[in-house]
N, C-alpha and C positions, 0 to 999 in steps of 0.2 A: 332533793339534792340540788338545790340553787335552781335554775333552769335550762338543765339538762338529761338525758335520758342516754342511758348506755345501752347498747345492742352488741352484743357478745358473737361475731358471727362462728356458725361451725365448723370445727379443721378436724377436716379425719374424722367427723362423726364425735368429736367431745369437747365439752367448752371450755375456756381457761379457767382454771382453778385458782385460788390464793397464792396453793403453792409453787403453778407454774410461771406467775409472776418474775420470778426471777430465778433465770440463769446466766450461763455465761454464753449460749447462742439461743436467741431464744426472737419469737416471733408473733407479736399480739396484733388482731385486727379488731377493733372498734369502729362502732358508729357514734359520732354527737349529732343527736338530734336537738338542733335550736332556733325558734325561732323562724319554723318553715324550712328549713335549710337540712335534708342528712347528709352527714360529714363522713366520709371515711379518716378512720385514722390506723396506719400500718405503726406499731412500734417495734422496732428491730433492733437486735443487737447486746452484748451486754449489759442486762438490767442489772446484773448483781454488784455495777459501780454504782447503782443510782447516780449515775451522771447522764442527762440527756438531753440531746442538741437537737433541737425544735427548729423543723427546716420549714420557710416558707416560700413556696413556690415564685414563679413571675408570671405575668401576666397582663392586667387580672385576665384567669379565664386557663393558665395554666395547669401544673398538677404536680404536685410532690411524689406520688407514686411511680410517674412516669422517672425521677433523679433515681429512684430505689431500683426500679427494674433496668432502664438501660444503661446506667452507670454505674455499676459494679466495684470498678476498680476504685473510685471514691469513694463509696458508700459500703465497700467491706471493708475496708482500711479501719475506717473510724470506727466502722459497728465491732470491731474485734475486742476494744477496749471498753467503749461507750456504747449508749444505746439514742439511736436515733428514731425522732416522731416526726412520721411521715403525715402530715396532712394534707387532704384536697379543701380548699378554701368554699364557700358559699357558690352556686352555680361556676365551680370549677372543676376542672378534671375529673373525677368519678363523682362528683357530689349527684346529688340526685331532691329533688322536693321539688316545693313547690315555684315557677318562675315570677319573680315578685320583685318590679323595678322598684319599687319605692324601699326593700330591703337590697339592694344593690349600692350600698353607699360605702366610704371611708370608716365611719362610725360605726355601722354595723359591722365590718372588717375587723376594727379596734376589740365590739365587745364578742365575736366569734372566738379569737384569738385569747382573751383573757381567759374565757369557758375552756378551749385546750389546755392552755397552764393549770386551772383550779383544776380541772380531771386528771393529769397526771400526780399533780401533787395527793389528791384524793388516792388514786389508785396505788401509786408506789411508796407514798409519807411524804410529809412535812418539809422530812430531813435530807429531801432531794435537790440534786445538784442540778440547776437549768440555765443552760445556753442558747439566744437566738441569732438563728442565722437565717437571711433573706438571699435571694436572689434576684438582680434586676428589681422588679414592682415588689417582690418580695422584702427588697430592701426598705422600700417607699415603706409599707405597712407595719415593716420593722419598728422605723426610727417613728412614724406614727404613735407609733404604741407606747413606747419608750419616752415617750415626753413627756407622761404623766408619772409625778414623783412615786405613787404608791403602787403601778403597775409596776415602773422600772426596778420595784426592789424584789422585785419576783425573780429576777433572772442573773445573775452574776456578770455575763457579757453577751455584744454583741458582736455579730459578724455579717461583715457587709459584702457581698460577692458581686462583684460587676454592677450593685447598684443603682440604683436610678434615684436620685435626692430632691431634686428641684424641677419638674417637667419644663417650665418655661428656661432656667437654665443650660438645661441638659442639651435644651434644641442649640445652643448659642455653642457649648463646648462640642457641640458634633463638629460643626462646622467649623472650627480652630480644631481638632482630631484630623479632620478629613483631608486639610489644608498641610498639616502637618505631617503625615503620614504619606499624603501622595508626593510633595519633597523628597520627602527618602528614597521613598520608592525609585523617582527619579532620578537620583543622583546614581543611582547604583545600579541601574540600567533596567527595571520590573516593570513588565508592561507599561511600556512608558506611554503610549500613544492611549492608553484608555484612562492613567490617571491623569496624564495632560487635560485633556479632554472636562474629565470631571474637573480638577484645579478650576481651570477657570469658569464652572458653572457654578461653583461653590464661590470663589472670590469675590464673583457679581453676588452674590447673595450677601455675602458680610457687610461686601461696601454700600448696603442700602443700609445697616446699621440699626436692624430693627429690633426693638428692646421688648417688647411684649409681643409674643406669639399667641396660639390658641388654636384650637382642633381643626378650624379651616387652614391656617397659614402653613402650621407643622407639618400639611402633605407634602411640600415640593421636599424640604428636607428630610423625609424619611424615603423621600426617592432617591438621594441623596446618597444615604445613609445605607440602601441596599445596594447601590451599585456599588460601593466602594466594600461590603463586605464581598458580593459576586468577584472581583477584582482580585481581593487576596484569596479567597476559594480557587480561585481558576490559574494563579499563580502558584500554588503549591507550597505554600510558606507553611501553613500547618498543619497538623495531625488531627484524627479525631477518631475515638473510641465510642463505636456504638453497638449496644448490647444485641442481641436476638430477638426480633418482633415476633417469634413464634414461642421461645421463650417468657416475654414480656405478658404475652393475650395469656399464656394457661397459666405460667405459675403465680403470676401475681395482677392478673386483673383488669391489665391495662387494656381498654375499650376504646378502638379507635372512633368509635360512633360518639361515646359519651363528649372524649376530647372534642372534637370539632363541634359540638353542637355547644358545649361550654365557653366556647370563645368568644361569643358575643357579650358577654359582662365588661370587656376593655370599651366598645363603645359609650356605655353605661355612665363610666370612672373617669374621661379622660376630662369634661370637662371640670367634675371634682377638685383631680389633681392640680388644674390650672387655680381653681379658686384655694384650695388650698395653700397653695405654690405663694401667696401674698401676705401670709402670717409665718409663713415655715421659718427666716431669719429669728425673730423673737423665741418662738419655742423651740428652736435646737438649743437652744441653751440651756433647756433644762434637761438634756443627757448627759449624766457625768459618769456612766460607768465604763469598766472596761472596753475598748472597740478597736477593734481589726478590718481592716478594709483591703480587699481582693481585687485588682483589675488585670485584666488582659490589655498587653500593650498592644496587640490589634481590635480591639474595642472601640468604634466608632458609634456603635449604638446609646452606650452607657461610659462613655471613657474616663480615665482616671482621675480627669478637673472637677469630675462629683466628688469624688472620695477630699479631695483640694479642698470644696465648698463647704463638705460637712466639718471634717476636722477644723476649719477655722472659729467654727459655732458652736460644736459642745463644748462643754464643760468641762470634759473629763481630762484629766492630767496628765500634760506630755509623757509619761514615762507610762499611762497606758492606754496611749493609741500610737497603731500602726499602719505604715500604708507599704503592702508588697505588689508590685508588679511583675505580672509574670509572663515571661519574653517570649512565650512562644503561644499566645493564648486568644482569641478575642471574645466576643461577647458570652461565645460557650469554653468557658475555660475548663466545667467540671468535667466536658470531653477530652479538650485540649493537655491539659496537664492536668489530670486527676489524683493521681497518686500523690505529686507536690504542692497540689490545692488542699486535700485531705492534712499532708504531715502540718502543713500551716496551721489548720482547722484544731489538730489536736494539740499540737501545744501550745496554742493559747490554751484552751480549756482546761489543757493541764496544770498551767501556768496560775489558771484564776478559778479551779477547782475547790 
């Protein structure tokens, strides 16, 4: 079956059958073993639309099981109608095999990811309905994927959440975000004395006007980029919904050992991204299907001049892409507004179902 291996884990002592493939709440765990690499794959939720929204993590080094267990309110919303696949990517979150820098790349990321889509379509038919959606780097791997005309016909639409599109980009819109946002701040009276402060540590940085970054330079600005989320954390602008970590470890998995030893794969990728980051203009253009893009207007990390970057480069037809901001959110929006990050989620997919 192509070059992948399926591992059935046991629930309850009996293993999923044909027919418990689909119901209307229903809960399948998978392994992909590929390529050195085993994959957990949770799928949840109404199978019996065969519609299902293919989440990828951020990171790299992140975890999709970790979106399923501590956020709830977004991830039962959607599963009530759809059914969502939960994957840990290559040395991510629960992944487990073997540690193999030289499969640590973008490419091998790309042909992980098509092996998830060929396994669902194997498992569920043909005649299945498939949605991708990224988060942050999750995004990156997304629209990776997607640039290739005979992958992208595998999936109906995309969905871009807080994104990350251009790393060398991305660094340049923090710092226009960060500028921007500590204005406001100031104007209207919010710790004024600590985004003062940062402004003009950020302004000295613009005005040196540096056009290419890279894994050295980008540290001062993700110093940057944390003080200025610590800032609105400690000003109390937003919300945030997090699940039960005793809940999280038995019901569903979640290994706080496996997560922290799995982080070190972003070291791996980031100079990647940068060399990728130099052909990425040319090849967004060949995404032309449906696309929705997610940002948190307090998003400094990944702010909404990506979602700006991409829509100017694909293809696809004004009348189907969209860009929502959502007002009370920053780079963790499926905490911050889950519920109305979810209702977005589903009707597009219902939309282009």
């Amino acid at each position: 079956m192509k070059n992948f291996l399926i591992f059935f884990l046991l629930i309850l002592g009996s293993t999923c059958t044909k027919e418990s493939l689909f119901d209307d709440d229903t809960k399948i765990n998978l392994w992909l073993s590929h390529e050195g690499a085993d994959m957990p794959i949770t799928i949840e939720g109404n199978t019996n639309s065969k519609t299902f929204l293919i989440f990828l993590h951020g990171g790299p080094g992140g975890s999709s099981q970790v979106f399923n267990t501590y956020f709830t309110p977004f991830s039962d919303k959607i599963e009530k109608d759809h059914a969502v696949v939960y994957w840990d990517q290559r040395n991510s979150g629960l992944s487990r095999g073997e540690w193999n820098p030289e499969k640590i790349t973008l490419e091998q990321h790309i042909e992980d990811l098509d092996q998830v889509i060929e396994l669902i379509k194997f498992k569920f038919g043909d005649d299945s309905t498939l949605f991708l959606a990224g988060h942050s780097w999750g995004a990156y791997l997304g629209q990776a994927y997607l640039m290739n005309p005979q992958r992208q016909a595998k999936v109906n639409a995309w969905i871009n959440i807080d994104g990350l599109s251009n790393r060398n980009q991305n660094i340049k819109d923090a710092l226009i975000k960060i500028r921007e946002l500590a204005n406001e701040q100031i104007a209207i009276q919010i710790e004024t004395e600590d985004w003062t402060t940062l402004l003009l540590q950020v302004q000295t940085e613009i005005d040196k006007n540096i056009q290419i970054y890279d894994r050295e330079t980008e540290n001062i600005i993700f110093s940057f980029i944390r003080r200025a989320e610590n800032i609105v954390f400690e000003s109390n602008i937003l919300t945030f919904d997090f699940g039960s970590s005793f809940q999280s470890t038995y019901r569903n998995n979640a290994h706080p050992f496996l997560l922290s030893a799995n982080k070190r794969t972003l070291s791996l990728m980031i100079p990647q991204m940068y060399e990728f980051d130099t052909t990425l203009d040319l090849r967004l253009s060949n995404i032309s299907i449906p696309s929705l893009f997610l940002y948190g207007k307090f998003d400094v990390r990944t702010p909404a001049l990506q979602a700006d970057y991409v829509m100017n480069l694909i293809s696809t037809d004004d009348a189907d892409k969209d860009l929502v901001i959502l007002e009370t959110s920053d780079h963790s929006s499926i905490g911050n507004q889950p519920e109305i990050l979810a209702q977005e989620i589903i009707s597009w997919m219902e939309r282009y179902r």
